[in-house]
Chimera marker file (.cmm) of the C-alpha trace (Angstrom):
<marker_set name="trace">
<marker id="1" x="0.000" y="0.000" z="0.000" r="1" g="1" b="0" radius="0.5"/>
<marker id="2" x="1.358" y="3.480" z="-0.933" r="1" g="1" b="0" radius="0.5"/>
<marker id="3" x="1.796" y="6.077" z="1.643" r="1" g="1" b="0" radius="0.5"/>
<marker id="4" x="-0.152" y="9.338" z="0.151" r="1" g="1" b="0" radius="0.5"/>
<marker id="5" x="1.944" y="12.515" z="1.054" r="1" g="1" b="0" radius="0.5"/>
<marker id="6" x="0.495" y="15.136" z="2.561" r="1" g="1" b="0" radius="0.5"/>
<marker id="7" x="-0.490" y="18.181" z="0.706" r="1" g="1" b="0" radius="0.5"/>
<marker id="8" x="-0.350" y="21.391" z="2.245" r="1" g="1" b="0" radius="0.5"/>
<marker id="9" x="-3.260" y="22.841" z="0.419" r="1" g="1" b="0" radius="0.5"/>
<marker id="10" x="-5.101" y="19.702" z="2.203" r="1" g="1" b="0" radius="0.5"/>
<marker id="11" x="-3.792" y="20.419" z="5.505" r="1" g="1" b="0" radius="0.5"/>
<marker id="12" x="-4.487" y="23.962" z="5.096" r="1" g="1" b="0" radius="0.5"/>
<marker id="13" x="-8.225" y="23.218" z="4.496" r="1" g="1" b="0" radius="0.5"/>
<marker id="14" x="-8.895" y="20.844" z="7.467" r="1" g="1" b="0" radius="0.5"/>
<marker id="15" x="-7.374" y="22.740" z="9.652" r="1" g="1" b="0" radius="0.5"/>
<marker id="16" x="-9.686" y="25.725" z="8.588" r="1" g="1" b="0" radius="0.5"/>
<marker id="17" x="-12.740" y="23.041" z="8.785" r="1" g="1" b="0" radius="0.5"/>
<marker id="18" x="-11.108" y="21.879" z="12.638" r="1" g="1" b="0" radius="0.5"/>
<marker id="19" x="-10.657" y="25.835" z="13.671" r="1" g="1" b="0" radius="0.5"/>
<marker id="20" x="-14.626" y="26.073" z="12.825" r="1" g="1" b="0" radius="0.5"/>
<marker id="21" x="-16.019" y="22.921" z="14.140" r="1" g="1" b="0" radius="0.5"/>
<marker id="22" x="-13.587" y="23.691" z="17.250" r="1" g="1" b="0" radius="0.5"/>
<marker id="23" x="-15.131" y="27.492" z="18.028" r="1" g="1" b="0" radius="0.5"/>
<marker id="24" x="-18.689" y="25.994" z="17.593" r="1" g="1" b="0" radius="0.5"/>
<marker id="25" x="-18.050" y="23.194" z="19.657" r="1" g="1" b="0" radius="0.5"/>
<marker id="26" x="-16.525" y="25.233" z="22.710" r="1" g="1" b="0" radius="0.5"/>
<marker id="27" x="-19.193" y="27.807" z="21.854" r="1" g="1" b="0" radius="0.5"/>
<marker id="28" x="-21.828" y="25.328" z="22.366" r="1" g="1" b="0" radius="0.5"/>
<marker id="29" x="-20.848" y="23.610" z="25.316" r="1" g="1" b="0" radius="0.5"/>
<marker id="30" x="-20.002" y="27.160" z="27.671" r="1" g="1" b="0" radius="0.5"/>
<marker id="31" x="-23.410" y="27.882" z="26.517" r="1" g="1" b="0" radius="0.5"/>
<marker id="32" x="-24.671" y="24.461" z="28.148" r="1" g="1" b="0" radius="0.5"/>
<marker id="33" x="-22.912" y="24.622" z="30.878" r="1" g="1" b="0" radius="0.5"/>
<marker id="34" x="-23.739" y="28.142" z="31.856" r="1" g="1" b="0" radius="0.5"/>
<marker id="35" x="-20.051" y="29.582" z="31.590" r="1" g="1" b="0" radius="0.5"/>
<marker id="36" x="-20.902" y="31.640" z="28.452" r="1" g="1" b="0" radius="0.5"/>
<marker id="37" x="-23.388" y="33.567" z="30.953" r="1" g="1" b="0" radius="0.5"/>
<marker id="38" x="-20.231" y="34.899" z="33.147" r="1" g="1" b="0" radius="0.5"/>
<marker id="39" x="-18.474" y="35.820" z="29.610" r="1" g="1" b="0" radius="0.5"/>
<marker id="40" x="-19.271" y="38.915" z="28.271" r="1" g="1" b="0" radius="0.5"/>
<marker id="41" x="-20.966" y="38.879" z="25.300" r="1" g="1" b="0" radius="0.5"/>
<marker id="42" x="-18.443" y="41.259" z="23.154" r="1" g="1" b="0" radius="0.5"/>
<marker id="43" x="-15.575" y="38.943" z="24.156" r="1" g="1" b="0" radius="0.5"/>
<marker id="44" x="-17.507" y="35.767" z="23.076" r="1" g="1" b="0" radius="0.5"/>
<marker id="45" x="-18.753" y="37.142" z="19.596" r="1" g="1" b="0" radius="0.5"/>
<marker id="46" x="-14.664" y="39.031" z="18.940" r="1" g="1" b="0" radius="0.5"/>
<marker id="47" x="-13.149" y="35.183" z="19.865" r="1" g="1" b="0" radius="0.5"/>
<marker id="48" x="-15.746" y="33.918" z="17.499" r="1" g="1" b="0" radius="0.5"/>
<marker id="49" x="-15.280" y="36.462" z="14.490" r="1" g="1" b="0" radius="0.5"/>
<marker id="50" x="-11.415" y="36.234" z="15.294" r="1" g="1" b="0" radius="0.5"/>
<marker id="51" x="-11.619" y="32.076" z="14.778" r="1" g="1" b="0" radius="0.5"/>
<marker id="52" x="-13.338" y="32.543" z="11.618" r="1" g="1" b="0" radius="0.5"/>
<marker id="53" x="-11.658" y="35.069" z="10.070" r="1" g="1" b="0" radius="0.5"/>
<marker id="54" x="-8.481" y="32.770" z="11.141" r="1" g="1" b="0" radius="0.5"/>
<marker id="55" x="-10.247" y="29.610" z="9.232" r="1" g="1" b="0" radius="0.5"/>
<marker id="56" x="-10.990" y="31.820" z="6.042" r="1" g="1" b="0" radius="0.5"/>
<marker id="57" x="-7.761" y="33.033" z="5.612" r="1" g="1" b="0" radius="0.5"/>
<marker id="58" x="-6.091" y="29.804" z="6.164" r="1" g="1" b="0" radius="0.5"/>
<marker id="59" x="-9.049" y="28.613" z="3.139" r="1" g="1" b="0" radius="0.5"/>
<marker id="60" x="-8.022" y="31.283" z="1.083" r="1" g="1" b="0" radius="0.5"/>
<marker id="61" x="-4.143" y="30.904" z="1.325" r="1" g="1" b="0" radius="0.5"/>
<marker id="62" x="-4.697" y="27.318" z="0.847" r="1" g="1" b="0" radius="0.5"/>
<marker id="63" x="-5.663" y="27.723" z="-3.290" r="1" g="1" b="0" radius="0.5"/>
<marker id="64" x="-2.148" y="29.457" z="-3.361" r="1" g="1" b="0" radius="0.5"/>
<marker id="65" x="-0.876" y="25.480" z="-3.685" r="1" g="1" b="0" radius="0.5"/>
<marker id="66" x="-1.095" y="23.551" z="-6.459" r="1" g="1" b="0" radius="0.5"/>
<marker id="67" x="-4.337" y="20.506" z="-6.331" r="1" g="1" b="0" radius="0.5"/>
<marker id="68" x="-3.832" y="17.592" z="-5.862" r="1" g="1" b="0" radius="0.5"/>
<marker id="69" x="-3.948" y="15.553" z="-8.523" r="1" g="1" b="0" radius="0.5"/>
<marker id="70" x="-6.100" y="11.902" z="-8.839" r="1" g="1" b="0" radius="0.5"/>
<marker id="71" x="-4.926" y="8.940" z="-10.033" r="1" g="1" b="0" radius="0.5"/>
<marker id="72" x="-7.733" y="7.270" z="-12.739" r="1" g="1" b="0" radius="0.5"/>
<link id1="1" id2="2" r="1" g="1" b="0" radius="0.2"/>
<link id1="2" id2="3" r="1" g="1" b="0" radius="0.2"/>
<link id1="3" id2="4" r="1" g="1" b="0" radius="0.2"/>
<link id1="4" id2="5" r="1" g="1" b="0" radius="0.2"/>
<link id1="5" id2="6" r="1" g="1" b="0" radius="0.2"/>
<link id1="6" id2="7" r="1" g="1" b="0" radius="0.2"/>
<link id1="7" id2="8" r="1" g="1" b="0" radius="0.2"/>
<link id1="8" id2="9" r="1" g="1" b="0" radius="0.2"/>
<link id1="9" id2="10" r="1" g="1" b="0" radius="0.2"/>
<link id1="10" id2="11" r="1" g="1" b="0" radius="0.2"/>
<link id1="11" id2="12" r="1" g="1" b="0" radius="0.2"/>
<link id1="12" id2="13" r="1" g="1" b="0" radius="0.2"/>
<link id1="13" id2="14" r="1" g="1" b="0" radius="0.2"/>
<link id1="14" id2="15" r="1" g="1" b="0" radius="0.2"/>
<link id1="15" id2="16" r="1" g="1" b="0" radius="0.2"/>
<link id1="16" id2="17" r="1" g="1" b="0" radius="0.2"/>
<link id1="17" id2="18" r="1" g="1" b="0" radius="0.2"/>
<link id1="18" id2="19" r="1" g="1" b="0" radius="0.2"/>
<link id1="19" id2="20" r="1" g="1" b="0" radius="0.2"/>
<link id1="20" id2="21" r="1" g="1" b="0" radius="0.2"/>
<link id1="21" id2="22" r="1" g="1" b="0" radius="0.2"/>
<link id1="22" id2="23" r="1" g="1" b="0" radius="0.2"/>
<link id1="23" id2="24" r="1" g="1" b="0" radius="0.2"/>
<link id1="24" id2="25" r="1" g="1" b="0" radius="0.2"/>
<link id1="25" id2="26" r="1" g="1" b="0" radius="0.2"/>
<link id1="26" id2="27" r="1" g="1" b="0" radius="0.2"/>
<link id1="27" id2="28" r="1" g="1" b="0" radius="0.2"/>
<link id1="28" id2="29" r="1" g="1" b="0" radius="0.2"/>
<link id1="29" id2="30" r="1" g="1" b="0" radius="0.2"/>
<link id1="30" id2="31" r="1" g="1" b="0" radius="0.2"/>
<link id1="31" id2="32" r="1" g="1" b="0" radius="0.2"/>
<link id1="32" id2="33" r="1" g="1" b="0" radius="0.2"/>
<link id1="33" id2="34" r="1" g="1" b="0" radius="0.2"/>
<link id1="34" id2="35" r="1" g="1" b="0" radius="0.2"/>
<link id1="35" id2="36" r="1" g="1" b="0" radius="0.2"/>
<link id1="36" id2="37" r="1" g="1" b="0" radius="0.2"/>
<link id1="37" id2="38" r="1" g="1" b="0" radius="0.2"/>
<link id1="38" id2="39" r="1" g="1" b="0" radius="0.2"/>
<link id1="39" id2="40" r="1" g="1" b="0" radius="0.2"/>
<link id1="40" id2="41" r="1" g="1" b="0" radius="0.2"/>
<link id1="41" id2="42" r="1" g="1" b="0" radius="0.2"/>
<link id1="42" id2="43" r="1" g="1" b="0" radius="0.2"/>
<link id1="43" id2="44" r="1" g="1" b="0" radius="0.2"/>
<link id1="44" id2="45" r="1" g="1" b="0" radius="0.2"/>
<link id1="45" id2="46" r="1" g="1" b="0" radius="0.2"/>
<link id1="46" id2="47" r="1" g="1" b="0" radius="0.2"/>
<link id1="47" id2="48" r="1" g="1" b="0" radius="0.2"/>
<link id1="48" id2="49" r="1" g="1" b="0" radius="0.2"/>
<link id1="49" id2="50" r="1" g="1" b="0" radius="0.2"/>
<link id1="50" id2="51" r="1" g="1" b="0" radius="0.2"/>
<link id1="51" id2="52" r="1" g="1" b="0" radius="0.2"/>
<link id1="52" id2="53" r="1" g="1" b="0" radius="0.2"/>
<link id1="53" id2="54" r="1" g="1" b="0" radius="0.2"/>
<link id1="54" id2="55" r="1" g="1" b="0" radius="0.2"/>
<link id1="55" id2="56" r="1" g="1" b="0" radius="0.2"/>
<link id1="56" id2="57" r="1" g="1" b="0" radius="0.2"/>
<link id1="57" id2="58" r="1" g="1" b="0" radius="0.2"/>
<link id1="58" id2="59" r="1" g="1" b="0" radius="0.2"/>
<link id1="59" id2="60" r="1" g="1" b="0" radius="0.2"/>
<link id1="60" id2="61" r="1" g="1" b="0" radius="0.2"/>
<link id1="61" id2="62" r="1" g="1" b="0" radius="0.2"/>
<link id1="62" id2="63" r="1" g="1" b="0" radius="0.2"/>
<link id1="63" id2="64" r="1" g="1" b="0" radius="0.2"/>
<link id1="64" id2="65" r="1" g="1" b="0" radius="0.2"/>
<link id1="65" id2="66" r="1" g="1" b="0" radius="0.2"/>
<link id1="66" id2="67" r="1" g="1" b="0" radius="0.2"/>
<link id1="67" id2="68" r="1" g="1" b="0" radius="0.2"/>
<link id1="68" id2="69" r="1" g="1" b="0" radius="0.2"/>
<link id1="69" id2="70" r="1" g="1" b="0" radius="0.2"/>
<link id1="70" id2="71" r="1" g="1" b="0" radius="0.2"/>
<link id1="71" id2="72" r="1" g="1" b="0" radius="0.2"/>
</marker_set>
């Protein structure tokens, strides 16, 4: 079995998918546990915007590399 090298465009994209899923995940479970109450709600919605705007960039450098391409 060949070992499939890692692509940094690929890498680049998950970990823009994982910095997402991650913020919404946190965000979800302060809310259920009552710690986002204590939190003010400017700093909760700037750490938000800030994780996004993190994961889009990291999307948008990502199409600097070349695709990967499939084998037929």
């Amino acid at each position: 079995m060949a070992k499939h090298k890692k692509i940094t465009r690929d890498v680049l994209q998950y970990l823009g998918l994982f910095i997402v899923l991650g913020t919404n995940i946190v965000r979800l479970v302060l809310y259920s546990t009552g710690v986002a109450y204590t939190i003010p709600e400017t700093t909760f919605n700037v750490w938000t915007y800030t994780a996004m705007g993190v994961a889009m960039a990291l999307l948008l450098v990502s199409y600097l590399f070349p695709k990967r391409k499939q084998s037929a």
